[in-house]
C-alpha positions, 0 to 999 in steps of 0.5 A: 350923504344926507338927502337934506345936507343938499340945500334947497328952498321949500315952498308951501302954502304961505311959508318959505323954508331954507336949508341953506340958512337954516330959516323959516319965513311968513309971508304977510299982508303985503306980500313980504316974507317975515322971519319966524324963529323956531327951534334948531328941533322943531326946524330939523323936524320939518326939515326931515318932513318937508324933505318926504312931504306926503310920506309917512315918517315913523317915529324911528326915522325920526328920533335917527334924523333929529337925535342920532347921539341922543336918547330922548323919549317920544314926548321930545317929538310930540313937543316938536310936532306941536310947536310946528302946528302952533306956528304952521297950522295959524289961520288954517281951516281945513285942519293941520298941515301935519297928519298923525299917523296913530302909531307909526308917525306923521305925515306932511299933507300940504302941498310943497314945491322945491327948488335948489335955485341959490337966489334970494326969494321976492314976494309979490303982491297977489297978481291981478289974475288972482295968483299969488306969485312966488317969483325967485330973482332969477325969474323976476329978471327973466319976465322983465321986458327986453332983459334975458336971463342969459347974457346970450340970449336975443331980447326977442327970444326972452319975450317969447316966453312971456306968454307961455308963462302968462297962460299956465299963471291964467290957468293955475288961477282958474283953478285955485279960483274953482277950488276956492270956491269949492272949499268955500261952499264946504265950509258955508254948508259946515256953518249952515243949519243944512240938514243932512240924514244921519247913517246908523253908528255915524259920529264926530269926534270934536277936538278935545279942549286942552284945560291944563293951567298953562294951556300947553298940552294941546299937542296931547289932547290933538293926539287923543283926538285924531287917536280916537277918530281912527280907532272908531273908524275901524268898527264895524260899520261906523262912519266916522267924520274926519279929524281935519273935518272936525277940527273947523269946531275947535274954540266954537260952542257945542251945539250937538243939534246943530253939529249934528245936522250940519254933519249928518251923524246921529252922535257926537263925542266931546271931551277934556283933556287936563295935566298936572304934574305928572298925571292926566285927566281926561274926560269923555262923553257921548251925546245923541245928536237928535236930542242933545241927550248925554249917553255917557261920560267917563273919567279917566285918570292916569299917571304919565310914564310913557307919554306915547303910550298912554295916549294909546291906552286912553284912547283905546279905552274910551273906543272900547267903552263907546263901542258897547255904548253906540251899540246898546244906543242903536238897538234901543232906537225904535223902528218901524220895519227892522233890516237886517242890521238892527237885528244884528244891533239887537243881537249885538246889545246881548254882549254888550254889558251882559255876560255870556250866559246859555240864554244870551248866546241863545237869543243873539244866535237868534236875532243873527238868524233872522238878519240873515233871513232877511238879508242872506249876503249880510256880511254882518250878519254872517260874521257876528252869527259865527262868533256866537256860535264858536265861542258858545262852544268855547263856553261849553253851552253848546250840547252839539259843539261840532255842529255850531263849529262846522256851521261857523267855519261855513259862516266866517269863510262865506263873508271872507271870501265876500271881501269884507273889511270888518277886522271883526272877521279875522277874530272869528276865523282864528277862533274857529282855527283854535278849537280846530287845533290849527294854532299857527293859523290861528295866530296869523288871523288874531294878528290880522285882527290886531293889525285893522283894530290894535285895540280889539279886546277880543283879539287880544284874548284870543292870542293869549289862548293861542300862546297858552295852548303852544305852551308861551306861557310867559307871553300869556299874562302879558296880553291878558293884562292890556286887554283887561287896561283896554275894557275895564268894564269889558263884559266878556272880562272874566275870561281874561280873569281865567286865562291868567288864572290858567297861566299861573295854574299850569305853572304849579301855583294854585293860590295865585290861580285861584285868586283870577279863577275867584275874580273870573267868577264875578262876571263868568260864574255860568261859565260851567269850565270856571268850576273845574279849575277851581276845583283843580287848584282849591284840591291842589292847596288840600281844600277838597271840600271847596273842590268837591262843591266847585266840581258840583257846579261845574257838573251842574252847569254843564250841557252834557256829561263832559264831567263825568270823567278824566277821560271824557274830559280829554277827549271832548277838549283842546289841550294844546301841543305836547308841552302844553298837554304835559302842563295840564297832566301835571296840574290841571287833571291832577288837582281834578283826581284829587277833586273826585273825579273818576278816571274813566 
């Protein structure tokens, strides 16, 4: 049976809710409880919340709780949530009553009391102890002075348990009274000009304004915010202020110095948020605190499809782009005695808008070493230092690729086995365990990566290399394209260009191949493994001069004489498992003996 066909009366905060009637009550100024209509969906909704209050509820349970016969898409649930919040969430200052969850559902986070008594609830003025007392029919008999709540029960009795309940009234309203005033100091020091210091790469993400013509799409801009407060926290080493925290500013003026101070974080995102018709417009930028100085702003503009989805991918997007900014911004700040962290800031801003070239690996391996130098336990420092040195031997400008590769694993192993919590690490490891040949292993680790950061570009690359070595090819192209939606302006995005290049190359089509290899050139044209393929798939369509020229540059680049042959080639790379290697005999190292190179 239906946990909720039960009955029962739920109590929470100011609001009364009844199975039974299927009714929703305020309680006002003078303690009486007012109807509230509200939809027969939004009021299965919070049934089917109140029902689990501080559990999650996904999205699936859901859609089999409210629409069971019927198929509707998310936008229905996120129309219902925000209806809820319109009514629940009136006058509340600490946040939503109603938690998301960024892609797995919501959570009711007030603290509700249930009770399946049938009789009719009485509201009382507040007491004079300070209790609100929220007293049944059956309770109001049982404190009336020489009346029992059972007919066999001595007056006498029935008067004895008036003092207990006097004490726990006594002692519930010292605390609410403590916690009030605790809540209260808390929102006086938000309203202050209190300076607090500001920790490296900390920031809040303040409500995105809702500027659609019918102002109904706070729901949405809601969902980009708390989306967007979650994926930064996942970052390395950043302190994000909580969504329920931010929210004390919606509707106020933005003053990044105040903010700033008042929180303690050195940046501050702000942004809108505007429907029409069927498509959305969301706008972004981050500003320094300390100098109210605007560091970036963007612009994104999409047609709505799936309504869930596109709030993934547009919050997704702006963290990827703040990311590269927060980095950049906190290397160029000036200091005095540098740490261990801004060398790996420092190291960090040579891939942060630059692309992988000899030089920018050299100088990042560099400024990771001296982070490590002045802090050996930095599991920072270990982190980024190993994924310099794998993917400089994945990019070929590495001339002792077994010496980076053993250093790396070293590096990766040390800082897991520390504990870390940076999602970061997981993507190091597997990149160590693909050019180890351990593909399975290997997925495990990106799967991990994703699990922490959904939105982790790198991730997301490095599990489409993995799908493309173990032969998935049609799982490739896929994950290549949502990494590229993710980080558009990614400077590692060419080699999301070349795998999808790769992928449409070992299934025998050369003009599609070259047309990525071509768009993978414009930000990877020192990549010196871009050239080969070139040269496999210009030879493959007959235009050998252009393969030669392309195996030219390739031999040019590269840091040693892995070029010279077919069979020095094989034997220095990957190729994947036998029906991966088979592809590339047939494709691959075929248009590269059309292209001129030698067999041994």
């Amino acid at each position: 049976m239906d946990a909720r066909a039960k009955g029962g009366v739920f109590l929470f905060e100011a609001f009364r809710f009844d199975r039974r009637t299927r009714s929703l009550y305020r309680r006002d100024e003078v303690g009486a409880f007012v109807p509230i209509a509200i939809g027969s969906r939004a009021f299965e909704v919070l049934d089917v919340l109140l029902g689990r209050a501080g559990d999650l509820v996904s999205r699936d349970e859901f859609m089999a709780a409210v629409w069971p016969t019927t198929a509707v898409g998310d936008i229905n649930l996120n129309m219902q949530i925000a209806t809820l919040r319109r009514v629940l969430d009136e006058g509340r200052s600490n946040g939503s009553c109603i938690q998301t969850i960024p892609g797995r559902g919501y959570r009711f986070v007030a603290p509700v009391v249930r009770t399946n008594s049938a009789a009719p609830l009485i509201a009382f003025p507040p007491s004079g102890n300070g209790v609100d007392e929220h007293i049944t029919a059956d309770e109001q008999l049982q404190d009336r002075p020489g009346v029992s709540a059972r007919p066999d029960e001595p007056p006498s009795q029935a008067s004895r348990r008036r003092p207990r309940r006097g004490v726990i009234a006594g002692v519930i309203g010292a605390l609410l009274f403590v916690v009030a005033g605790l809540a209260g100091w808390h929102l006086r020091s938000l309203g202050s000009d209190e300076t607090r210091p500001a920790p490296r790469l900390s920031i809040v993400v303040l409500p995105f304004a809702d500027l659609s013509a019918a102002r109904d799409q706070q729901y949405f801009a809601d969902g980009v915010t708390e989306d967007l407060t979650t994926d930064l926290s996942r970052m390395a080493g950043m302190l994000v202020i909580s969504a329920d925290t931010a929210l004390t500013y919606r509707n106020k003026p933005i003053d990044a110095k105040q903010i700033g101070r008042q929180l303690g974080v050195r940046y501050v995102v702000e942004g809108s948020l505007e429907r029409s018709g069927n498509r959305v417009r969301v706008n972004a930028q981050l500003i320094d605190a300390a100098t109210d100085t605007h560091l970036w702003a963007e612009r994104f503009d999409h047609e709505i499809t799936d309504l869930f989805e596109l709030q993934s991918e547009i919050t997704g997007r702006i963290a990827v782009a703040l990311n590269l900014e927060l980095v950049v911004a906190e290397a160029s700040r000036p200091v005095e005695h540098p740490d261990a962290l801004d060398y790996v800031f420092r190291g960090r801003e040579f891939f942060s808008g630059r692309p992988p070239t000899r030089g920018n690996y050299q100088n990042a391996i560099s400024l990771y070493e001296q982070a490590l130098r002045l802090d050996p336990r930095s599991a920072e420092a270990k982190i980024y230092l190993a994924g310099a040195l794998v993917n400089r031997v994945n990019t070929g400008f590495t001339p002792s690729p077994a010496v980076d590769l053993a250093r790396a694993e070293k590096l990766i192993d040390e800082a897991l086995t520390a504990g870390t919590r940076i999602f970061w690490a997981h993507y190091v490891k597997g990149t160590v365990l693909r050019n180890k040949g351990r593909w399975d292993d290997a997925v495990r680790e990106f799967e991990a990566a994703l699990a922490s950061n959904p939105n982790s570009t790198g991730a997301l690359q490095g599990l489409g290399w993995c799908k493309l070595y173990t032969g998935s090819l049609d799982e490739v192209i896929p994950l290549a394209e949502k990494a590229i939606r993710i980080g558009p302006r990614d400077p590692s995005i060419g080699f999301r260009y070349l795998m999808i290049g790769y992928a449409h190359e070992l299934q025998s089509r050369p003009d599609e191949a070259i047309v990525w290899f071509e768009k993978a050139r414009g930000t990877i044209a020192a990549v010196p493994g871009l050239w080969t393929h070139l040269a496999s798939a210009h030879a493959l369509r007959g235009d050998l001069a252009d393969a030669a020229a392309d195996l030219a540059e390739a031999r040019r680049l590269a840091p040693d004489d892995r070029y010279s042959s077919i069979a020095r080639l094989r034997a220095v790379g990957l190729w994947g498992v036998p029906k991966a290697q088979a592809l590339f005999a047939s494709t691959y190292f075929a248009g590269l003996r059309k292209a001129g190179m030698l067999e041994q």
